[in-house]
C-alpha positions in Angstrom: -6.2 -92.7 8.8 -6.4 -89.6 11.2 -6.9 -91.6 14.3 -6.2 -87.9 16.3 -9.9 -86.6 14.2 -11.6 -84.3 17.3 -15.0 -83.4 17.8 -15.9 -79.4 18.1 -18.8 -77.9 18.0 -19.7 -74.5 16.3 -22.5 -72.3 17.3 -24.8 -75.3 16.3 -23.5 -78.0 14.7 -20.7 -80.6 16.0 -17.9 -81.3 13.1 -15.8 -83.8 13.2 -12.2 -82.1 12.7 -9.7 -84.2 11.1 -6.2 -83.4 12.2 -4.4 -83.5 8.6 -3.7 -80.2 7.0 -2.2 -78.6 3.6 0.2 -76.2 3.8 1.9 -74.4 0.9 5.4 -75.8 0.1 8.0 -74.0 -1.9 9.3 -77.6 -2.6 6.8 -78.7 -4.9 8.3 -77.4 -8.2 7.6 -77.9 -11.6 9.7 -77.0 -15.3 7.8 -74.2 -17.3 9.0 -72.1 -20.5 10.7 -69.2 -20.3 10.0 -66.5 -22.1 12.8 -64.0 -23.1 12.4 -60.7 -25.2 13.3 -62.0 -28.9 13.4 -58.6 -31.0 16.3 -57.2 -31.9 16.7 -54.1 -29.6 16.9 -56.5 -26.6 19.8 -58.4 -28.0 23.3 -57.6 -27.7 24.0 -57.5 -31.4 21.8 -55.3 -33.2 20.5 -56.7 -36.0 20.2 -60.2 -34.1 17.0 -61.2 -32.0 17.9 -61.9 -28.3 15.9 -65.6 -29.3 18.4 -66.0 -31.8 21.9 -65.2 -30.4 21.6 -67.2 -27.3 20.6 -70.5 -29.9 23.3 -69.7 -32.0 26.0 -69.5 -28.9 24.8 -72.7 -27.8 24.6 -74.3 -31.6 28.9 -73.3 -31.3 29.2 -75.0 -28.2 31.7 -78.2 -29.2 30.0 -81.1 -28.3 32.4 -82.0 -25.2 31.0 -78.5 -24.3 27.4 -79.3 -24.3 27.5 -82.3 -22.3 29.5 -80.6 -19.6 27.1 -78.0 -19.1 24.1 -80.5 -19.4 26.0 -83.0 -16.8 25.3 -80.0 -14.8 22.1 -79.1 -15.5 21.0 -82.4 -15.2 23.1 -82.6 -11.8 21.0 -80.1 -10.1 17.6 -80.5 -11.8 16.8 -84.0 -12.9 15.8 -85.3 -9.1 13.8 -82.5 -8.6 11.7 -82.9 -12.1 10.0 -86.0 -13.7 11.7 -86.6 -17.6 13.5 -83.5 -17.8 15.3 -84.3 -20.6 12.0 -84.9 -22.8 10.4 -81.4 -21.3 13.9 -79.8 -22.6 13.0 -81.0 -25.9 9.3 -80.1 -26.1 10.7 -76.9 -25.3 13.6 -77.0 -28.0 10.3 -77.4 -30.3 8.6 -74.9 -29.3 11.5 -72.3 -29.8 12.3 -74.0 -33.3 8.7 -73.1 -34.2 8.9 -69.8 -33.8 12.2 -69.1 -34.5 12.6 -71.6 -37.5 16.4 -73.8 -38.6 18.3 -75.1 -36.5 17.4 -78.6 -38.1 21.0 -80.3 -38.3 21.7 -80.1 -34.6 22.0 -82.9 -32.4 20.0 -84.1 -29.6 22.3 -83.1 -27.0 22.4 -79.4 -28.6 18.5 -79.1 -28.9 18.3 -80.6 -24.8 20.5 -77.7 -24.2 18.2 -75.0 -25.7 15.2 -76.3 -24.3 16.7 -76.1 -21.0 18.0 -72.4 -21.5 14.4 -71.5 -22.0 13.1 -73.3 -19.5 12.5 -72.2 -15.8 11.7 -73.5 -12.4 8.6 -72.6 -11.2 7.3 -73.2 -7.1 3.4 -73.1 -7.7 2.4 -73.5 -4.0 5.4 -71.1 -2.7 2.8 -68.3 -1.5 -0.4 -70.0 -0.7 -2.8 -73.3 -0.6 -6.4 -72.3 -0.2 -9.9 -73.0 -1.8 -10.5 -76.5 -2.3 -13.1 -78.7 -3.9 -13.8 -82.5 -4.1 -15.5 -84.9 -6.1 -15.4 -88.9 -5.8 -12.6 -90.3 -7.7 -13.3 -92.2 -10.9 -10.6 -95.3 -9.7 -12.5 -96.7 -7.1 -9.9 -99.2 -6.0 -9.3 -100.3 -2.7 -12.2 -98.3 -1.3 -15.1 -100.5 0.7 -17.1 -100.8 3.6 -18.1 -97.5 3.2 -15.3 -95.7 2.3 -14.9 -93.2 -1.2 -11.6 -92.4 -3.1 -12.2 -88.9 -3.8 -10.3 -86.3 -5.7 -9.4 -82.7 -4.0 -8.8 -79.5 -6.0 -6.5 -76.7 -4.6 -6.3 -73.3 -5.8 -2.4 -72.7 -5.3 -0.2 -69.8 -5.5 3.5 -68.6 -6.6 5.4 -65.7 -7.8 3.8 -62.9 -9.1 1.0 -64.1 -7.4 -0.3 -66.6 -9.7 -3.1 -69.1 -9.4 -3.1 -72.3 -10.4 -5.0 -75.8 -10.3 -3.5 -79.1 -8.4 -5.1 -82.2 -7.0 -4.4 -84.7 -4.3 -5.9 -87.7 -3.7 -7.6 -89.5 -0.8 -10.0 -91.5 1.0 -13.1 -90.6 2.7 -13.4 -93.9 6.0 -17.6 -94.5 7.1 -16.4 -93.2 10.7 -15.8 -89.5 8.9 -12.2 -90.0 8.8 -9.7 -89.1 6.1 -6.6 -90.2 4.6 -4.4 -88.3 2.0 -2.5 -90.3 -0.4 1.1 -89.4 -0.1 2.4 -86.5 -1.9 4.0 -87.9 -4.9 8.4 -86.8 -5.7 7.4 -84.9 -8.5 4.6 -82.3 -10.0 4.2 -81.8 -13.8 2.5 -79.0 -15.9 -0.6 -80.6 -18.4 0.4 -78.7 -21.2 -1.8 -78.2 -24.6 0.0 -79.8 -27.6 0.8 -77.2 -29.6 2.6 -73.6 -28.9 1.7 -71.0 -27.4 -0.6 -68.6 -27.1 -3.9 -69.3 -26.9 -7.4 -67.6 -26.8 -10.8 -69.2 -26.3 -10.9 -72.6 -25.5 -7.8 -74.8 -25.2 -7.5 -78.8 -24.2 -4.5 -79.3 -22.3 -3.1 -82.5 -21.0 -1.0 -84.2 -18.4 1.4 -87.1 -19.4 -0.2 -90.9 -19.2 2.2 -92.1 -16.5 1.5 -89.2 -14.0 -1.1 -89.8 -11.0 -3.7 -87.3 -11.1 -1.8 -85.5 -7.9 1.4 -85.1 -10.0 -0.9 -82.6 -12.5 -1.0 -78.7 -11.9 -2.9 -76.7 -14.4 -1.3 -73.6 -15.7 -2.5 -70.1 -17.5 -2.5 -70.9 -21.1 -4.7 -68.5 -22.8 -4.7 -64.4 -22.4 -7.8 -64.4 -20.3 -6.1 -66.5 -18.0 -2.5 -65.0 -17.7 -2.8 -63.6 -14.3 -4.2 -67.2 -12.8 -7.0 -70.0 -12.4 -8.7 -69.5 -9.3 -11.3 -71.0 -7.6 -12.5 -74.5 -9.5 -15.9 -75.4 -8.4 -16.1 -79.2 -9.3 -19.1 -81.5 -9.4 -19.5 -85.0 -10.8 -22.6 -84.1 -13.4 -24.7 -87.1 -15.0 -26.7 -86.6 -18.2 -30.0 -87.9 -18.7 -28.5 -90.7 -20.7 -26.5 -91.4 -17.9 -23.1 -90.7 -19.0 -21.3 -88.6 -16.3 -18.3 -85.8 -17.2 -16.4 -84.1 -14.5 -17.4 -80.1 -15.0 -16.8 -77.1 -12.9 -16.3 -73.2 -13.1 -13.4 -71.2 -12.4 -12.1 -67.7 -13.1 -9.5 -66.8 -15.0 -8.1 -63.5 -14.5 -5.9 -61.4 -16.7 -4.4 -59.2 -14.7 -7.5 -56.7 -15.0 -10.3 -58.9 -16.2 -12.6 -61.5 -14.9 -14.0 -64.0 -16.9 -16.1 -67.7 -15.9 -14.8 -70.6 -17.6 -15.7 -74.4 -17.7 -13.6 -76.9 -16.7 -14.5 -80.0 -18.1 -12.7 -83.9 -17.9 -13.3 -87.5 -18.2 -10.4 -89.0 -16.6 -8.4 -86.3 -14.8 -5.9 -87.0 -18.1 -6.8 -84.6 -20.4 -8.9 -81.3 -19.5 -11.2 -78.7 -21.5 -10.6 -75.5 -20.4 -14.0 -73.4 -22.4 -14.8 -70.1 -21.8 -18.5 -69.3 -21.1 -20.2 -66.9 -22.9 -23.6 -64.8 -21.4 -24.2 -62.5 -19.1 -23.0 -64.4 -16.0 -19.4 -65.3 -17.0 -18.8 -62.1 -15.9 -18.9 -62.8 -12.6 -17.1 -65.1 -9.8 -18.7 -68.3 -8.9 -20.7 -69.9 -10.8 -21.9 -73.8 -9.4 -23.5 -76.0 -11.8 -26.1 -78.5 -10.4 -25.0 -82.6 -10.6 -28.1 -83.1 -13.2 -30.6 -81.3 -15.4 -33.4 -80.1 -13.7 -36.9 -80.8 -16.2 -34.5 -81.0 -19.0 -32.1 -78.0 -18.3 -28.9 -77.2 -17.0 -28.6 -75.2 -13.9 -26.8 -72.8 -11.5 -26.5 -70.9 -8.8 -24.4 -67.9 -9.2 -23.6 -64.6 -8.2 -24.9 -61.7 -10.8 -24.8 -58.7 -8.0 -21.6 -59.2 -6.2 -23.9 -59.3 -2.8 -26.7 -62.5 -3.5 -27.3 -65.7 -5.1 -29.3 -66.2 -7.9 -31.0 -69.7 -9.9 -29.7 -69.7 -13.6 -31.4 -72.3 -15.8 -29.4 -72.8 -19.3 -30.2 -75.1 -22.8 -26.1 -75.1 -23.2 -23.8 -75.4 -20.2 -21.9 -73.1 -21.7 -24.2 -70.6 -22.2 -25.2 -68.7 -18.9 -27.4 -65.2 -18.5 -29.2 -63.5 -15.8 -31.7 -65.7 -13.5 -34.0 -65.4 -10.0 -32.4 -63.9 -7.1 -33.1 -66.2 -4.4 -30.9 -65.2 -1.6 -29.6 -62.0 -0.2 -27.3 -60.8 2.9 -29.8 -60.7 5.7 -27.8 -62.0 8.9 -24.9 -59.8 10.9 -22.5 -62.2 10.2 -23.3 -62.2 5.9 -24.3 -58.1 5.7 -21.5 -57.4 3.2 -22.3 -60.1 0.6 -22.7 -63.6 -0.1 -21.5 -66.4 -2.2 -22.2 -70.1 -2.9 -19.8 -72.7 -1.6 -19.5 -75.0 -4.8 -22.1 -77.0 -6.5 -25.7 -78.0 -4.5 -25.7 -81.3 -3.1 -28.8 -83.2 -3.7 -30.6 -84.7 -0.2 -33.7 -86.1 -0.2 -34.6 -83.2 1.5 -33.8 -80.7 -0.9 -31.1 -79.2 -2.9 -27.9 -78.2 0.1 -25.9 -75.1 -0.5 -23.1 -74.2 1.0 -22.7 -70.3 1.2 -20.1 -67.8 2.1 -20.6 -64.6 4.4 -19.0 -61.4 4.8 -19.5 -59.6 8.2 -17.8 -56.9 10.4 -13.8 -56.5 9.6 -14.3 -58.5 6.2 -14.9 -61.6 8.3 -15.5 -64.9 5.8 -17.5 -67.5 7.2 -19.5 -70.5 5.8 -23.3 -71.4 6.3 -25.9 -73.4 4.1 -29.1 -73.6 2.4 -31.8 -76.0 1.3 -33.9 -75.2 -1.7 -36.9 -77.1 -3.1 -35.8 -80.1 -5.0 -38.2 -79.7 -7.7 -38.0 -76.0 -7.8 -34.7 -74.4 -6.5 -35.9 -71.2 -6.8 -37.6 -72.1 -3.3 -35.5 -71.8 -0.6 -36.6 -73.9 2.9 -34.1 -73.2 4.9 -31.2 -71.0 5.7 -28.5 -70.4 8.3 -29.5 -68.3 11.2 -25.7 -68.6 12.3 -22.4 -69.8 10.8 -22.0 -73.3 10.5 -18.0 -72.3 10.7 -16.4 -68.9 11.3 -12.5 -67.7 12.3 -11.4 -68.3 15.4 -8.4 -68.1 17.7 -6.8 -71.3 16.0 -7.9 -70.9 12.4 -7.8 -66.9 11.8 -4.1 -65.9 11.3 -2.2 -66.2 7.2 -1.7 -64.8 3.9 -5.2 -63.3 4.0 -6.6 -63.4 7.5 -10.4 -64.2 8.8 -11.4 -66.1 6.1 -13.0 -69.4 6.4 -13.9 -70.6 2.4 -14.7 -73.5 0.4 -15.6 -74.3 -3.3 -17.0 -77.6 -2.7 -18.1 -80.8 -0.1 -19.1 -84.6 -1.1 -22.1 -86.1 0.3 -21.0 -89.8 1.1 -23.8 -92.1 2.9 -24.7 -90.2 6.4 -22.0 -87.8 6.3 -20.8 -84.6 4.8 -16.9 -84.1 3.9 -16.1 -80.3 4.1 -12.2 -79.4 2.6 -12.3 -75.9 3.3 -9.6 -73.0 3.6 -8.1 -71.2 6.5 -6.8 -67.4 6.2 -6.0 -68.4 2.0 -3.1 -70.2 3.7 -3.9 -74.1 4.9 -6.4 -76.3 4.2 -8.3 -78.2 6.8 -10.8 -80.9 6.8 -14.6 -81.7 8.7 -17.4 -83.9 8.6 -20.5 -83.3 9.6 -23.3 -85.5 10.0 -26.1 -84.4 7.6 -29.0 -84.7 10.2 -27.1 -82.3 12.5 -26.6 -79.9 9.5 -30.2 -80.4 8.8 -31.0 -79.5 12.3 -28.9 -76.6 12.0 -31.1 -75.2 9.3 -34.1 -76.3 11.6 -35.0 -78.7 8.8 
């Protein structure tokens, strides 16, 4: 537990600030393909693809030959990567797909290709920002009034790619945390067949890796420049069935586009485009439940307010009721949601983002109606959390941001980033929030 959790106050509310960060580590590592230029005029011979001549150098490797070079391969990789030898074969697959023969080699041989076109990849290397949370469907060894929960990071690595990993931990009934321990390896949930992809995919992690071993990777075009951002919430149907959802964008390189991330058991994951007006924008937060039958949202259709969506199809999102706008000093430039409402018995809590003076991010909340959210009740006046001396300086500085909190009994958990560098953690007592809202 973080017995060294301190209590600070903000302009109005005291938080509860646990002592555990995240930091990016160029350590954590995982195997991904690498892709070389297979036509012809990037080989060496001719007439030959690139793809080609390096299999056929290795397929004339003796067989003494191979295993030296794999005894060194595996030497330097195979403590740094969980099954390396099976990824080196996936891969070997993947290339005999596209490049067809090669079906007399041995084992040893087809290891060896896969791990020529393989590569090491750090994910977290640049950054660690943007989390969410949602409880954890493996409630084991939580009681007394504590909740396993499952935390989402946006992280970031060369060429300034985004990508989705987890940890796991445990919320405590006094508002403190505990992180599981980071676990030797990560691994890539990769969709079954080759590559590419457009529209949507299913990829999946292997059955013996925890849920904080699993990064998700680009996989389709709309995606190649990163995942960014996953908004998660734990959403139960009317029947009472409950799927894990959540929004993300996936960015090109020159495009933004919404998608919906969608699981069971943190195994296998849907990764869905959405289509309508609003999945052209950042930041859509779906609500835990239907609302009189619907689906709903808050989003951001103007790049400056929030807005209600209401939807038949959760994948299906157009333009809705703008219900708040930049209004404060410290929110003038634009706003954002925070992640998905949180249902109170006072209303419908939302966390929001503000923009002020020197592109200064800070966090602040709202309760809407609970039968209509179009309603709003409440605002903040002031941040509930801004940049400060101790928590302003990184890879993007002043920014203070979240994608998500969990509600659990009297308190609620906040994961949020620092400067798109660390991630820290608070609880707040919801009566105190509610009294920051003057609720």
């Amino acid at each position: 537990m973080d017995g060294g959790a301190k209590l600070t106050k903000t302009t109005h509310v005291e938080m509860l600030q646990s002592p555990l960060m995240l930091r990016a580590n160029p350590e954590r590592v995982v195997i991904l393909p690498f892709a070389i230029a297979s036509s012809a005029r990037d080989s060496a011979k001719g007439a030959m693809s690139r793809v080609t001549r390096i299999c056929d150098a290795i397929i004339n490797l003796s067989a003494e030959e191979v295993r030296s070079v794999m005894e060194e391969v595996n030497r330097d990789f195979t403590g740094r990567h969980w099954q390396t030898r099976g990824i080196f074969l996936e891969r070997f697959n993947q290339i005999q797909a596209i490049n067809g023969g090669m079906e007399a080699i041995d084992e040893d041989h087809r290891a060896l290709i896969g791990a020529y076109f393989s590569h090491e990849y750090s994910y977290q290397a640049a950054a660690v920002m943007n989390p969410s949370i949602v409880v954890h469907p493996d409630q084991t060894g939580a009681g007394n009034g504590s909740v396993n929960f499952i935390l989402s990071t946006r992280t970031v690595g060369e060429g300034h790619i985004s990508t989705i990993s987890f940890r796991e931990g445990v919320f405590h009934a006094d508002g403190s945390i505990e992180l599981k321990p980071e676990t030797d390896f990560a691994v890539a949930a990769r969709p079954k067949d080759p590559l590419p992809y457009d529209g949507a995919v299913t990829v999946h992690s292997h059955q013996a890796c925890p849920v904080s071993e699993t990064v998700l990777f680009p996989v389709t075009r709309s995606q190649t420049n990163g995942l960014e951002d996953l908004r998660m919430v734990k959403f139960t149907e009317e029947d009472g069935s409950q799927v894990y959802l959540g929004s993300y964008t996936a960015y090109n390189g020159r495009e933004i586009a919404c998608e919906c991330f969608e699981t069971t058991d943190f195994r296998s994951f849907k990764l869905i485009p959405f289509r309508g007006a609003a999945a052209n924008h950042k930041g859509l937060a779906l609500f835990p439940r239907r609302l009189h039958g619907r689906y709903a949202a808050i989003t951001r259709l103007d790049h400056e307010s929030l807005f209600y969506l209401e939807s038949d199809d959760r994948l299906i999102w157009n333009n809705g009721e703008r219900i708040l706008g930049p209004e404060h000093p410290w929110e003038l430039v634009q706003m954002g949601n925070c992640g998905s409402p949180i249902e109170l018995d006072e209303g419908w809590l939302v966390l929001t983002h503000g923009v002020g003076p020197v592109r200064r991010y800070s966090l602040g909340a709202a309760l809407l109606d609970k039968d209509d959210p179009r309603k709003v009740i409440a605002r903040s006046q002031t941040p509930l959390l801004s940049p400060s001396e101790d928590n302003r300086e990184g890879y993007v500085p002043n920014v203070i941001y979240t994608c998500g909190a969990l509600k659990v009994g009297d308190w609620l958990f906040m994961p949020y980033g620092v400067a798109d560098s660390s991630i820290h953690f608070a609880s707040i007592k919801i009566s105190d929030l509610l009294a920051h809202l003057g609720v």
